[in-house]
C-alpha positions as CSV (number, residue, x, y, z in Angstrom):
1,X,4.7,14.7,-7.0
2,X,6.3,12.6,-10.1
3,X,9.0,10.5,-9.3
4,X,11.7,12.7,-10.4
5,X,10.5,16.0,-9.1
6,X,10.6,14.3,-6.2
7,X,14.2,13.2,-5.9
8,X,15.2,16.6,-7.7
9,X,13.7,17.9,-4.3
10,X,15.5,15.5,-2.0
11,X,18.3,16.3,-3.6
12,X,18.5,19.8,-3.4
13,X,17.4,19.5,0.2
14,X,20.4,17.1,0.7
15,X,22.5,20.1,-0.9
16,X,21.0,22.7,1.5
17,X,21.1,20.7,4.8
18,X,25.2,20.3,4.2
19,X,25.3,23.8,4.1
20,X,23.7,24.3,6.9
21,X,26.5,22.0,8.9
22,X,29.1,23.5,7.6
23,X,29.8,22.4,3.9
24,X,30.6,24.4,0.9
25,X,30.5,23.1,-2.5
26,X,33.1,23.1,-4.5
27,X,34.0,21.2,-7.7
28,X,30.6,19.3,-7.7
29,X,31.4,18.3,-4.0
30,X,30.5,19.4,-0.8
31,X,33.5,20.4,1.4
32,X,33.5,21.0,5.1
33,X,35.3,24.1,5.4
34,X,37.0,22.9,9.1
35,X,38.6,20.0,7.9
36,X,38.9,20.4,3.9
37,X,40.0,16.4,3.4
38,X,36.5,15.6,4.5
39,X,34.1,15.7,1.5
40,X,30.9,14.4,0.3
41,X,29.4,14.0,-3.1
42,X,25.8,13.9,-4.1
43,X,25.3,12.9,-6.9
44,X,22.4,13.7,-9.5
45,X,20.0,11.1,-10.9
46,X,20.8,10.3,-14.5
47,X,19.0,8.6,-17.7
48,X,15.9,7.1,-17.2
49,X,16.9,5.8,-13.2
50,X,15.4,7.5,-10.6
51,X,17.0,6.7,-7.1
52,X,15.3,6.9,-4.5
53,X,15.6,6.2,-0.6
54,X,13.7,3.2,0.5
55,X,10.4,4.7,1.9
56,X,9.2,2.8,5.3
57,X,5.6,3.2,7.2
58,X,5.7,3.3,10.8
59,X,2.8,1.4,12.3
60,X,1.4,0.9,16.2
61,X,-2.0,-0.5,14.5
62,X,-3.6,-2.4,11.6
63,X,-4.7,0.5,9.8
64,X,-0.9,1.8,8.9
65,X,0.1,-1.4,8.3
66,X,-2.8,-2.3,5.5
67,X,-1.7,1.2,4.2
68,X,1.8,0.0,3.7
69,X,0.8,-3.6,2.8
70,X,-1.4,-1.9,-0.2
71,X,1.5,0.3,-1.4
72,X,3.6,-2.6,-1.1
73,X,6.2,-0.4,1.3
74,X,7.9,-2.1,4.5
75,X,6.7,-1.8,7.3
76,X,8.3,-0.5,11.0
77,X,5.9,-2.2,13.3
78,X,6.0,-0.3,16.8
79,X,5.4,-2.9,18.9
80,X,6.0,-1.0,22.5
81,X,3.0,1.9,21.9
82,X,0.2,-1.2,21.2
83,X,1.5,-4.5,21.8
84,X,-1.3,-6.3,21.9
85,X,-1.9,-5.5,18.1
86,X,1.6,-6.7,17.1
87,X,1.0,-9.7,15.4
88,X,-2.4,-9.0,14.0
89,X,-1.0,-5.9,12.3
90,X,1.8,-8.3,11.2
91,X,-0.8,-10.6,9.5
92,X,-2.7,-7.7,8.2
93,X,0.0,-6.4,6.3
94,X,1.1,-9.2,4.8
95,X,-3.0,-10.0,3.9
96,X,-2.6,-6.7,2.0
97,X,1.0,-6.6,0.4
98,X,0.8,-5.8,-3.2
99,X,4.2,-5.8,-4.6
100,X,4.9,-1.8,-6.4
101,X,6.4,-1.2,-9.5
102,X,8.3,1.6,-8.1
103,X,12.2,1.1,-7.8
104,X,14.1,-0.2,-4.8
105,X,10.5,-1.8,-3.1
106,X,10.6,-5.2,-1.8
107,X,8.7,-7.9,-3.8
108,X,7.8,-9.3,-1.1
109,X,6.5,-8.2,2.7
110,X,9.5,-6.9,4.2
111,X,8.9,-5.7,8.2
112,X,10.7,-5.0,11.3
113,X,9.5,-5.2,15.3
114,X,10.6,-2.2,17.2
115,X,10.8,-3.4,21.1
116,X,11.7,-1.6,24.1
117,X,14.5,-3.2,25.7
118,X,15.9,-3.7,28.8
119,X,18.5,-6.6,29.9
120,X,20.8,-7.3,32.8
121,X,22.7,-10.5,34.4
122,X,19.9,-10.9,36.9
123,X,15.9,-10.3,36.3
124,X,15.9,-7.8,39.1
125,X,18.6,-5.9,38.2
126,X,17.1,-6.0,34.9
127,X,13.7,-4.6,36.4
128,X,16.0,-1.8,38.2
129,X,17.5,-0.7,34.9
130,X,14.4,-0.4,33.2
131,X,12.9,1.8,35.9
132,X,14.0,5.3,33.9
133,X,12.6,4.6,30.9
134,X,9.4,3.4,32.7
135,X,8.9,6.5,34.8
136,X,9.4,8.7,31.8
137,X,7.1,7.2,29.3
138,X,4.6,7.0,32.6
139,X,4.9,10.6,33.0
140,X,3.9,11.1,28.8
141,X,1.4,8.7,29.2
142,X,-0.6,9.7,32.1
143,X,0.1,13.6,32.4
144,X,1.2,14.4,29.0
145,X,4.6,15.8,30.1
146,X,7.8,14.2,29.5
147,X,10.7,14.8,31.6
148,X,13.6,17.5,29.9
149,X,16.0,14.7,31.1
150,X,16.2,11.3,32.8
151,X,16.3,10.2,35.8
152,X,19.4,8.1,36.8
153,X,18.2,4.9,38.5
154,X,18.1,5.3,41.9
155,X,16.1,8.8,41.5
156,X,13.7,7.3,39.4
157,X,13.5,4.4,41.7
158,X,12.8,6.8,44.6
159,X,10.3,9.2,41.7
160,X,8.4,5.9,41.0
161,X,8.4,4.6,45.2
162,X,9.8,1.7,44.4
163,X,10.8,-0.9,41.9
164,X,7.8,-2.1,39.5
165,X,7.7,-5.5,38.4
166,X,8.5,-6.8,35.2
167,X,5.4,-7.2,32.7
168,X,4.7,-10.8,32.5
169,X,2.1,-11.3,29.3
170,X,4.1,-12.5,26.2
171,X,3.6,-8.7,24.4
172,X,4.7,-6.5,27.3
173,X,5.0,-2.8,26.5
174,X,8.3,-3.1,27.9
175,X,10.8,-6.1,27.6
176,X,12.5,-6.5,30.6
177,X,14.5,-9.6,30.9
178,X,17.6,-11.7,32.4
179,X,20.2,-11.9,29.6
180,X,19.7,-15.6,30.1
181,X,16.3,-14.9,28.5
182,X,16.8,-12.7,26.1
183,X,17.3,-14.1,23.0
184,X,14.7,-16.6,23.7
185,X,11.8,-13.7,23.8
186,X,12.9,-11.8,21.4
187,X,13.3,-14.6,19.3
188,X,9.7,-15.6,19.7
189,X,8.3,-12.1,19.4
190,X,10.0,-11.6,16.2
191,X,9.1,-14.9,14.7
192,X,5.4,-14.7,15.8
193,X,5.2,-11.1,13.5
194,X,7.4,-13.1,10.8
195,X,9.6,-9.8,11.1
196,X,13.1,-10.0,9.4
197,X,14.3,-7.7,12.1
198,X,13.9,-6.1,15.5
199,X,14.6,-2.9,16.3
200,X,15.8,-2.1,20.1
201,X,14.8,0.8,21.9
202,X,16.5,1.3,25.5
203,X,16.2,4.5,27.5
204,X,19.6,4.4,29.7
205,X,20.5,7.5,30.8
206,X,24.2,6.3,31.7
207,X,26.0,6.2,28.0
208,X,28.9,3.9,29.8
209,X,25.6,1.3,31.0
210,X,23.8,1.9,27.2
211,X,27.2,0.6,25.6
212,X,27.8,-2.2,28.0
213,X,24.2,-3.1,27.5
214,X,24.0,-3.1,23.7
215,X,27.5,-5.1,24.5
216,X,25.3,-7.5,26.5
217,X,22.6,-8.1,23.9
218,X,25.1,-8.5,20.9
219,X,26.6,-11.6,23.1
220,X,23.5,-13.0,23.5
221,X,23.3,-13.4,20.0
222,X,26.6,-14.1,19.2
């Protein structure tokens, strides 16, 4: 689909999705009908510039990435579902980044690390935390089913008999870590894919415990 076509499309589907929450249009905006101060304005693509969202590939292998490289995209490295291909998908895409013509693409490689994350004062509370996320994603992995909810700790604890130890290897499917720690691995991680960012994924079914531990990380790197 040509360039323009295809933002015609997006924007039309922008147009019918605030509809569908609520929004009518009304003098070129979108109102929401509850609360009429609240409004929202998409507006169309004119002359020759067609804007566009930045378009991203998700990648767990080298394949994706070389796909991305070639169509000189960025790149969202998954580094939790293979994380012992991390950094040679890194290097692969950057092997095979050819810079697009297209507007709003990087020049050059552009890429972040996604990591599952899991932090507290103490390694072992740390390992505690984690043990939710871990018994769910065991549950998708081995039988193919993944829990309509989450565990809180102590049931998963009790689900899993027991407390598993922390991954050890330097690309662990799971980063679990002492705060102490933290910033040091995922420092290293990042650097070794050359990534300009990393993405954290926790699984905390508490929200209080989530916000206090994305409060915990943001210290870290204060």
């Amino acid at each position: 689909m040509p360039p323009r076509r295809s933002a015609d499309v997006l924007h039309n589907l922008l147009g019918r999705l605030l509809r569908l929450r609520g929004f009518r249009r009304h003098s070129g905006s979108f109102v929401l009908q509850t609360r009429p101060e609240l409004s929202l304005t998409i507006k169309p693509n004119s002359g020759t510039q067609v804007l566009m969202p930045t378009l991203w590939i998700m990648a767990v292998g080298q394949a994706s990435a070389v796909r991305a490289g070639a169509l000189g995209l960025p790149l969202a490295l998954s580094a939790f579902h293979r994380p012992e291909e991390a950094q040679v998908s890194a290097s692969a895409y950057r092997k095979a980044f050819r810079p697009s013509s297209r507007p709003g693409l990087p020049p050059t490689p552009k890429l972040f690390v996604a990591l599952r994350v899991t932090s507290a004062p103490s390694h072992s509370e740390a390992e505690r935390l984690a043990m939710p996320m871990r018994w769910a994603f065991e549950q998708r992995r081995r039988f193919n089913v993944m829990p309509q909810c989450l565990p809180g700790v102590e049931e998963a604890i009790e689900l899993a008999g027991g407390v598993w130890p922390a991954e050890s290897n330097d690309w662990p499917m799971y980063t679990v870590s002492a705060l102490t720690d933290l910033r040091s691995r995922l420092m290293r991680m990042g650097e070794a894919c050359g990534a300009d960012e990393i993405m954290m994924q926790d699984v905390i079914p508490d929200p209080k415990r989530r916000l206090e531990h994305y409060h915990d990380v943001a210290r870290c790197f204060a």
